[in-house]
Residue frames as a rotation matrix with the C-alpha (Angstrom) as fourth column:
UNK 1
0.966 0.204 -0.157 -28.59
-0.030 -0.517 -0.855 -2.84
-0.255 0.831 -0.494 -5.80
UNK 2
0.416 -0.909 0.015 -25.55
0.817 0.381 0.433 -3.43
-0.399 -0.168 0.901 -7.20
UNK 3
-0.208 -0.537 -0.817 -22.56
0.216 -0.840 0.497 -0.33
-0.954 -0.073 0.291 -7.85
UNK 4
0.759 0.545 -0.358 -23.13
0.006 -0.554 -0.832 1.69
-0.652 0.629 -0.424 -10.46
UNK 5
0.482 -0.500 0.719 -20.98
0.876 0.272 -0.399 1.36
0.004 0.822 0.569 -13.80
UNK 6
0.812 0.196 0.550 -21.12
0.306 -0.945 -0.115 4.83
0.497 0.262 -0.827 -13.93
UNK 7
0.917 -0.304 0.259 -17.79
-0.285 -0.043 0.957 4.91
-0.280 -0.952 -0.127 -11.61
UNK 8
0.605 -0.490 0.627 -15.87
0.603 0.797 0.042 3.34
-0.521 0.353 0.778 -13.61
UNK 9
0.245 -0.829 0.503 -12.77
0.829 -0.090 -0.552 4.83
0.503 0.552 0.665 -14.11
UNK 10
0.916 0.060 -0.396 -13.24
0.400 -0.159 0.903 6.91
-0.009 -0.985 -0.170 -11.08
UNK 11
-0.092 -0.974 -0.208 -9.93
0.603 0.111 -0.790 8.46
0.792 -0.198 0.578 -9.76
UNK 12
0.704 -0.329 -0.629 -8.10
0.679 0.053 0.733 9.10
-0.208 -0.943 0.260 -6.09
UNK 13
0.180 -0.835 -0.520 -5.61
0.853 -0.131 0.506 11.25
-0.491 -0.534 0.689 -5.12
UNK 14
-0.129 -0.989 -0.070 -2.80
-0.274 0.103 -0.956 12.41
0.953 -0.104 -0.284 -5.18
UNK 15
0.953 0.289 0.093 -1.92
0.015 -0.352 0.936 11.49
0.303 -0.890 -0.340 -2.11
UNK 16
0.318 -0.948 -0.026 1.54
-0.493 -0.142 -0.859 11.90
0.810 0.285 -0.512 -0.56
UNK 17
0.963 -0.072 -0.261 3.65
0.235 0.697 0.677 9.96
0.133 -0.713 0.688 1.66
UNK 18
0.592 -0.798 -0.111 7.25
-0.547 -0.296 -0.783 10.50
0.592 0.525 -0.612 3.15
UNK 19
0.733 0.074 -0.676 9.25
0.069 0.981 0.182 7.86
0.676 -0.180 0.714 4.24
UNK 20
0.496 -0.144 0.856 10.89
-0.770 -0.529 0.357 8.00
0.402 -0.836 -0.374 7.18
UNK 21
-0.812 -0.583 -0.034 14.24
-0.525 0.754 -0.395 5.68
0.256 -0.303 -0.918 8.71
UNK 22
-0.930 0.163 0.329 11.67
-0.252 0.368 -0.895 4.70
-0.267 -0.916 -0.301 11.74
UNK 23
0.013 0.891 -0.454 8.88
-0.871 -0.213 -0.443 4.23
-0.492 0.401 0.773 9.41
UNK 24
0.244 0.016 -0.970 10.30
-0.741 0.648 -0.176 1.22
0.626 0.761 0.170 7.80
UNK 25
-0.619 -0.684 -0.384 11.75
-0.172 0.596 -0.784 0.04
0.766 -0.420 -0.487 10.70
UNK 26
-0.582 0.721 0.375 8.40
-0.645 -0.129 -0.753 0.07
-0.495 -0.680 0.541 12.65
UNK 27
0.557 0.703 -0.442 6.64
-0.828 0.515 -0.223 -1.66
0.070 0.490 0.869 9.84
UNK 28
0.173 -0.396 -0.902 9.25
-0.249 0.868 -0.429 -4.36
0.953 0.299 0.051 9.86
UNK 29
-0.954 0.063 0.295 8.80
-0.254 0.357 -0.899 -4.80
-0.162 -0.932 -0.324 13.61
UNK 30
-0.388 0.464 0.796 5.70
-0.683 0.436 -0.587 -4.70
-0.619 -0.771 0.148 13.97
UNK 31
0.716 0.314 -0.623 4.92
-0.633 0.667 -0.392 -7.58
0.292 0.675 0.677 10.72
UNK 32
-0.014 -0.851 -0.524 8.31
-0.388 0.488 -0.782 -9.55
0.921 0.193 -0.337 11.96
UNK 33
0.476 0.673 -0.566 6.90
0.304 0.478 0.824 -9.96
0.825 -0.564 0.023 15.24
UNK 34
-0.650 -0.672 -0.356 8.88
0.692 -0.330 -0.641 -7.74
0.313 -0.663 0.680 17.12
UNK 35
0.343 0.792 -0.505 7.48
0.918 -0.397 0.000 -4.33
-0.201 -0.464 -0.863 19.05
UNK 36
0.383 -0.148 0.912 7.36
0.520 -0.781 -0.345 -1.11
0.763 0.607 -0.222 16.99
UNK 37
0.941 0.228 0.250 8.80
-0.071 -0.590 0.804 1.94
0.331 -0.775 -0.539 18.79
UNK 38
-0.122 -0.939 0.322 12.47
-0.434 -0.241 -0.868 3.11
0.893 -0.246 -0.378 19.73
UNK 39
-0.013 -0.506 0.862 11.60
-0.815 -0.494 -0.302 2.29
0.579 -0.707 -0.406 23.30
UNK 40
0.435 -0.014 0.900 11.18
-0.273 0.951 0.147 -1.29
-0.858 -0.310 0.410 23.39
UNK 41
0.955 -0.178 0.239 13.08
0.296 0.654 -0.696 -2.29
-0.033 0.735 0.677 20.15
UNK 42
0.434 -0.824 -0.364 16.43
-0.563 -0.563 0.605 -2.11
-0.703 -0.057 -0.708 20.55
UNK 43
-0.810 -0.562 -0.167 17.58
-0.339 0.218 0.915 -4.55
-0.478 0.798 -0.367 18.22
UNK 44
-0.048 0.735 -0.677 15.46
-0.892 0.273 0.360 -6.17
0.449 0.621 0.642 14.82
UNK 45
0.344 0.404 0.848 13.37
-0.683 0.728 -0.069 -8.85
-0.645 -0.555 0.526 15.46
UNK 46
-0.320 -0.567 0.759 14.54
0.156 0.759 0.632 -12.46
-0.935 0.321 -0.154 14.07
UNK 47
0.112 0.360 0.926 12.42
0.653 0.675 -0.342 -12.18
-0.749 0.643 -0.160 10.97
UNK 48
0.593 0.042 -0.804 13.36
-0.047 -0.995 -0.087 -8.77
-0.804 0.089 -0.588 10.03
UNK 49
0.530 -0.833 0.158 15.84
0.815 0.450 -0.365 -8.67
0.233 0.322 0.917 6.85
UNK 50
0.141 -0.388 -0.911 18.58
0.865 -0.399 0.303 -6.59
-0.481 -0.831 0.280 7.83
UNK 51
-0.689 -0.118 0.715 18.22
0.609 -0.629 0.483 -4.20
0.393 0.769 0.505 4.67
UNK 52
-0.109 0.676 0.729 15.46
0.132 -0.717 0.684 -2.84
0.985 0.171 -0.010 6.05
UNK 53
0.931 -0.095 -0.352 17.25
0.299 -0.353 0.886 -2.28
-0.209 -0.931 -0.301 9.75
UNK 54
0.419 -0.907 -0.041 20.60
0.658 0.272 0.702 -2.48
-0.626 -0.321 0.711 9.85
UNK 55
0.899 0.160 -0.407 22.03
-0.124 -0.800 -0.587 0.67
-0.420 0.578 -0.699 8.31
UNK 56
0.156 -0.983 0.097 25.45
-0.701 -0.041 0.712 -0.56
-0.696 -0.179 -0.696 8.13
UNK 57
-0.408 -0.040 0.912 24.54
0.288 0.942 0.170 -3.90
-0.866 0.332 -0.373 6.40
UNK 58
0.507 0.735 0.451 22.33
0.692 -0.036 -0.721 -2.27
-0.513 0.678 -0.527 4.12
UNK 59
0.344 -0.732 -0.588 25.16
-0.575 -0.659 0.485 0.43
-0.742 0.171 -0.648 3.07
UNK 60
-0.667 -0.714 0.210 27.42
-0.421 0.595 0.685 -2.41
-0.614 0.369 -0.698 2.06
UNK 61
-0.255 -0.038 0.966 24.28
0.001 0.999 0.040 -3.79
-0.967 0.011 -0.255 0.05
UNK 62
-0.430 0.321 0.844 22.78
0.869 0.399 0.291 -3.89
-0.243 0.859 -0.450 -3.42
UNK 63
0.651 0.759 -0.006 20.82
0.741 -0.633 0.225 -0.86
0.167 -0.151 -0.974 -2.67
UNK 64
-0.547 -0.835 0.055 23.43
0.692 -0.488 -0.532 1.07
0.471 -0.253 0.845 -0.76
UNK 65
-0.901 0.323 0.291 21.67
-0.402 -0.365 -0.840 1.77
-0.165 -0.873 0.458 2.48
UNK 66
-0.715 0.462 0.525 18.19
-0.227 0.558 -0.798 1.13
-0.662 -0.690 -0.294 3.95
UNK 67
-0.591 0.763 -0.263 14.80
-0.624 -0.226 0.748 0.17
0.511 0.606 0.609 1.90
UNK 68
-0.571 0.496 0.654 11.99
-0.813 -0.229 -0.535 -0.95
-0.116 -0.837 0.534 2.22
UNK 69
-0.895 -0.026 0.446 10.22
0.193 0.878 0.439 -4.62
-0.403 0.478 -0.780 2.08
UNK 70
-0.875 0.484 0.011 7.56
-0.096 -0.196 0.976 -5.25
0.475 0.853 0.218 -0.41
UNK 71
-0.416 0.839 -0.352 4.85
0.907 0.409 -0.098 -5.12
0.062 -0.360 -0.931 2.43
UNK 72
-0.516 -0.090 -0.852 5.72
0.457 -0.870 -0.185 -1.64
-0.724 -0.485 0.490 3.63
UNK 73
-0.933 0.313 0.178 3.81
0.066 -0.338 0.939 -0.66
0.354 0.888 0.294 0.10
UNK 74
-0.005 0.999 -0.052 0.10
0.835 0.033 0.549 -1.57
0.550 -0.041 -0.834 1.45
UNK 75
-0.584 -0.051 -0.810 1.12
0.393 -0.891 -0.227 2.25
-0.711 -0.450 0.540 4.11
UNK 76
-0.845 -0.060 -0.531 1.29
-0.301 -0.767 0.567 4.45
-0.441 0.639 0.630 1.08
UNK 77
-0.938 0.334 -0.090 -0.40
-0.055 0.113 0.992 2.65
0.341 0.936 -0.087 -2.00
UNK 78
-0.856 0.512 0.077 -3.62
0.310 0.626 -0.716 1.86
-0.415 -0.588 -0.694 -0.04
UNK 79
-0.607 0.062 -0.792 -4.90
0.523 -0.719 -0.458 5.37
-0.598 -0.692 0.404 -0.18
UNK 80
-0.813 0.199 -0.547 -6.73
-0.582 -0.277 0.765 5.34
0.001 0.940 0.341 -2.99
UNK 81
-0.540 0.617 -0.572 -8.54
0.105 0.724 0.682 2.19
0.835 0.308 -0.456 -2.56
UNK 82
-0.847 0.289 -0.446 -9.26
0.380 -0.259 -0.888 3.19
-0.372 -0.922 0.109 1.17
UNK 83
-0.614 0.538 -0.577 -10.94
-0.564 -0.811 -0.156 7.09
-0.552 0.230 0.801 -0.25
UNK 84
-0.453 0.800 -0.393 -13.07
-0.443 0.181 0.878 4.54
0.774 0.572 0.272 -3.29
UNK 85
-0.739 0.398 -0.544 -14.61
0.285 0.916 0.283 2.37
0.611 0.054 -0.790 -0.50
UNK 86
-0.278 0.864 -0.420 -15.90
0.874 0.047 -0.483 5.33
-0.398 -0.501 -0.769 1.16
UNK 87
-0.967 0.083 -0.242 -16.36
-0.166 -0.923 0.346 7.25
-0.195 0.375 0.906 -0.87
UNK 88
-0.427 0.848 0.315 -20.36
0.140 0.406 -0.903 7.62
-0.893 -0.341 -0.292 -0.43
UNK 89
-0.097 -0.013 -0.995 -20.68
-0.933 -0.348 0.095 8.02
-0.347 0.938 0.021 -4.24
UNK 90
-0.663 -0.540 -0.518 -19.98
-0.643 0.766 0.025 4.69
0.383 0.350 -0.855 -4.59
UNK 91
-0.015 0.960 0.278 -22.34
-0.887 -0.141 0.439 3.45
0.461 -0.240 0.854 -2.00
UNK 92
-0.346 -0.407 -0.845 -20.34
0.071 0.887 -0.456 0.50
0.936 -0.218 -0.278 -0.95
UNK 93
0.780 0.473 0.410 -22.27
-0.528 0.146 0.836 -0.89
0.336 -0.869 0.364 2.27
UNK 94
-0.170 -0.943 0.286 -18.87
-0.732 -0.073 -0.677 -1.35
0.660 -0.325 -0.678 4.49
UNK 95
-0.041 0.289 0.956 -20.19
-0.879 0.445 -0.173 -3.76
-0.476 -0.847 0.236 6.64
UNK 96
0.867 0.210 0.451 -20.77
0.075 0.842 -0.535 -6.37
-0.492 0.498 0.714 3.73
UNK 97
0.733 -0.527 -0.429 -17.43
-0.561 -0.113 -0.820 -5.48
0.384 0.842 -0.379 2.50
UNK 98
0.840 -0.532 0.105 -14.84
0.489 0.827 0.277 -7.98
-0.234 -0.181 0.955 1.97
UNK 99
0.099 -0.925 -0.366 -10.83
-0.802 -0.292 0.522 -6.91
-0.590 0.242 -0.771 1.37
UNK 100
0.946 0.322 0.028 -10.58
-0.213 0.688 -0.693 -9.37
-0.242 0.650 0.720 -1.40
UNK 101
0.440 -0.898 0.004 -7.24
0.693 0.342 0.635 -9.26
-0.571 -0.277 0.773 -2.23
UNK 102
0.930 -0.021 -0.366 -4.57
-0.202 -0.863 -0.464 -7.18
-0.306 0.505 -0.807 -3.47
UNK 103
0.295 -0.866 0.405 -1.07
0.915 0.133 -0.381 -7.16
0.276 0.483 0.831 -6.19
UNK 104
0.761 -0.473 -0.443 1.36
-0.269 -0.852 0.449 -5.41
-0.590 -0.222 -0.776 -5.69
UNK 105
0.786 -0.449 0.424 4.18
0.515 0.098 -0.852 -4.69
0.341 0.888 0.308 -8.58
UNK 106
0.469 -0.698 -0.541 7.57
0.362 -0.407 0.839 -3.44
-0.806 -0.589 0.062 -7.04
UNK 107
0.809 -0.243 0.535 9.51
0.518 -0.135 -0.845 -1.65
0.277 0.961 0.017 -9.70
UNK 108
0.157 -0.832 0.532 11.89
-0.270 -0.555 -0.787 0.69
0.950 -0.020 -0.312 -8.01
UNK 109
-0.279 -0.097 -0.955 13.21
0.889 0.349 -0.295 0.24
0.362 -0.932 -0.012 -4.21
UNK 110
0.483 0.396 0.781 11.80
0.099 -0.911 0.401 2.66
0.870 -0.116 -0.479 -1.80
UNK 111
-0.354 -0.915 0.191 14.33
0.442 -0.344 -0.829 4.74
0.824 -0.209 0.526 0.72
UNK 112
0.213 0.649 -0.731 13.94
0.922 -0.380 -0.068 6.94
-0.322 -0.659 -0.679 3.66
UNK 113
-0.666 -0.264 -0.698 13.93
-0.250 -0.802 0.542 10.32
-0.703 0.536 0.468 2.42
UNK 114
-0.807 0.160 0.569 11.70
0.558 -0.112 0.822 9.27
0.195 0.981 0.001 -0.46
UNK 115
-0.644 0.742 -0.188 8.30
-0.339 -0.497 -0.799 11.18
-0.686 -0.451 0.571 -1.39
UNK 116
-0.921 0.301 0.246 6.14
0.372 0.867 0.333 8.80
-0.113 0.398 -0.910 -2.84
UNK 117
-0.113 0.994 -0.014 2.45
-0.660 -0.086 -0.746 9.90
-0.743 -0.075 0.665 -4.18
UNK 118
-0.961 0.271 0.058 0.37
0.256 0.948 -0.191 7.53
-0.107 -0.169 -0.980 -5.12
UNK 119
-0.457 0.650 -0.607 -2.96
-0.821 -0.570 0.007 8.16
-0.342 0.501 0.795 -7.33
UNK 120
-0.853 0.307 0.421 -5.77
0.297 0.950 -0.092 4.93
-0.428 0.047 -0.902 -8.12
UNK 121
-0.652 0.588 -0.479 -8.52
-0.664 -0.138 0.735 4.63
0.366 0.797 0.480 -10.72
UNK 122
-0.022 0.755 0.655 -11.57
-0.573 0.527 -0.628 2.47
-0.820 -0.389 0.421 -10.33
UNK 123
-0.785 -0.175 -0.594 -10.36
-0.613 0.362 0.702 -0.29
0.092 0.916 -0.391 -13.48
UNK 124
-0.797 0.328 -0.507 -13.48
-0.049 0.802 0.595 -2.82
0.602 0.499 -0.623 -12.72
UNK 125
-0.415 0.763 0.496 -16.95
-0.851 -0.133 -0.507 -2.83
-0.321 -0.633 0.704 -11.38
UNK 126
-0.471 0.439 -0.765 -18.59
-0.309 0.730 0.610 -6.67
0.826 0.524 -0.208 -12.01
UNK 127
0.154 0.650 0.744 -21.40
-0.988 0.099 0.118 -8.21
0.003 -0.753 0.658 -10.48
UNK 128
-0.839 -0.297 -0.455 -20.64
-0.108 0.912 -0.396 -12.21
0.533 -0.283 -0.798 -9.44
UNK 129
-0.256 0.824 -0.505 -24.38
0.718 0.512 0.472 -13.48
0.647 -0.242 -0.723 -8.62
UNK 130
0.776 0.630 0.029 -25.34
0.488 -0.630 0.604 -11.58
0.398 -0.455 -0.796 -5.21
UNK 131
0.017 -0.868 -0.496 -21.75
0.672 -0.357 0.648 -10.18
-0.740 -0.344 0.578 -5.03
UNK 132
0.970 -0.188 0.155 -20.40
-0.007 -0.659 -0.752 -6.72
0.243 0.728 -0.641 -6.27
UNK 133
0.430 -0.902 -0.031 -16.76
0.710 0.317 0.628 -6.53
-0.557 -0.292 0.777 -7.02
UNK 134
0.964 -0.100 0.248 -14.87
0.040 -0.862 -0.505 -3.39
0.264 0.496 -0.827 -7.53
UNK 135
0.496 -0.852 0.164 -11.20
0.858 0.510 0.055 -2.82
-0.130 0.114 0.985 -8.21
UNK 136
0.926 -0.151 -0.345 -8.87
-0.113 -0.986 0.126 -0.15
-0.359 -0.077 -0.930 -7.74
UNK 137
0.514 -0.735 0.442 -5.65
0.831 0.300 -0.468 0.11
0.211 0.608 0.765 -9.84
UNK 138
0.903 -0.175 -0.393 -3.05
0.167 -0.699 0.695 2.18
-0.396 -0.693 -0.602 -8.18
UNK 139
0.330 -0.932 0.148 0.25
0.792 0.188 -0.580 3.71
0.513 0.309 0.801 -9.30
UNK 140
0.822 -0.406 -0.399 2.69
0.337 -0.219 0.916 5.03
-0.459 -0.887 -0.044 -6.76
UNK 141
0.458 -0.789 0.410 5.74
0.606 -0.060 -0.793 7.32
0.650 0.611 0.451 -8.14
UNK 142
0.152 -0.187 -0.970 8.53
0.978 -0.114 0.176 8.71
-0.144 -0.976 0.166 -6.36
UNK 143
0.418 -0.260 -0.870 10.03
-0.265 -0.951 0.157 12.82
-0.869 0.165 -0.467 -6.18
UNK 144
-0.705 -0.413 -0.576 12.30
-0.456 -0.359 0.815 11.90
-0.543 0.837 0.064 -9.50
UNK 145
-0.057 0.407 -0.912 9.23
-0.979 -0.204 -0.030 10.45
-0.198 0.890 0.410 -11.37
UNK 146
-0.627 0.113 -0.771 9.93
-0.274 0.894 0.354 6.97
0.729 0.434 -0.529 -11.68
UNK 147
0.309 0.894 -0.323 7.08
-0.500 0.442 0.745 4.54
0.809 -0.068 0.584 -10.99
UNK 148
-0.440 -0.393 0.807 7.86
-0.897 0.148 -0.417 2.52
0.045 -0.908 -0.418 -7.54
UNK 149
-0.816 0.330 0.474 4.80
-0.019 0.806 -0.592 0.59
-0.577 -0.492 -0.651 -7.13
UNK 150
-0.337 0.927 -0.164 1.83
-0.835 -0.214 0.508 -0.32
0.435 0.308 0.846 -8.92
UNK 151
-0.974 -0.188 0.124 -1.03
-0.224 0.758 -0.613 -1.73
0.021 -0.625 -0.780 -7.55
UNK 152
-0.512 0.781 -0.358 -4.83
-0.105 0.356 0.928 -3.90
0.853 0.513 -0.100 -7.89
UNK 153
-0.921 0.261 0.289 -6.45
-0.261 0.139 -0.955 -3.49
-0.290 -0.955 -0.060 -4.73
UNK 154
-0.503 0.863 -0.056 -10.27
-0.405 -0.178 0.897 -5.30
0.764 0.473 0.439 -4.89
UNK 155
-0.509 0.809 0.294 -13.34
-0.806 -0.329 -0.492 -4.90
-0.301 -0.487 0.820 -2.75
UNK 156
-0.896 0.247 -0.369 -16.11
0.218 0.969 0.118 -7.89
0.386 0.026 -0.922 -2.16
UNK 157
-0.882 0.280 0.379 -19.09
-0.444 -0.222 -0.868 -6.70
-0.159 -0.934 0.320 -1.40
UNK 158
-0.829 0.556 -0.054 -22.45
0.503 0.701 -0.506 -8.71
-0.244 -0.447 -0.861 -0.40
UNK 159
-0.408 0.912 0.046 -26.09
-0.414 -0.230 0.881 -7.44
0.814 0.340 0.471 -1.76
């Protein structure tokens, strides 16, 4: 049976998120191929950039001190699209579900110290032969208001 129209336009959240030194620097271990965790990481792994370790380097850069790279977004922004695929309203049969793919729009840089919520709409329900495809359209702002991230997270799922 495919999802119900009736969803459409759906909404998530808030949810909140604060970012944390060792929070970015964990995600960029453990995606850079290094090992999250003060007690085995003493220094950044090779693939790491150093804005988003190196407090010293990042000081002196563009930013003026640490941020975060444009993965570290899929933490926070998920949370929406997470809460629509189970959300048993929806009826989405998790086993047949695909992560399909997801955009992500950077717009501001994101700090430790920030507080980031992060709120996501249901923008498309279509049916694609014996496939349903549903789409979540997120938008992430920080404590002064401005927009950070937006994001298009969509769902595959099998009949």
């Amino acid at each position: 049976m495919p999802v119900d129209r009736a969803h459409l336009h759906r909404r998530y959240g808030p949810y909140v998120y604060g970012v944390g030194r060792e929070d970015l620097r964990n995600f960029s271990a453990a995606v850079g191929g290094g090992i999250p965790g003060r007690a085995f990481a003493s220094s950044a792994p090779e693939h790491v950039h150093p804005y988003a370790w190196d407090e010293d380097v990042a000081r002196a850069g563009p930013h003026g001190g640490l941020v975060a790279t444009p993965g570290f977004a899929t933490v926070f922004a998920i949370e929406p699209f997470a809460a629509a695929v189970i959300d048993p309203a929806l009826g989405l049969d998790l086993v047949r579900l695909l992560h399909g793919e997801q955009e992500l729009e950077w717009l501001e840089p994101v700090r430790p110290g920030d507080r980031l919520t992060t709120t996501g709409e249901v923008t498309r329900i279509d049916e694609r032969g014996n496939l349903d495809v549903v789409e979540v359209t997120t938008l992430t702002v920080n404590q002064h208001g401005r927009t950070v991230v937006r994001g298009i997270w969509t769902a595959v799922i099998r009949r």
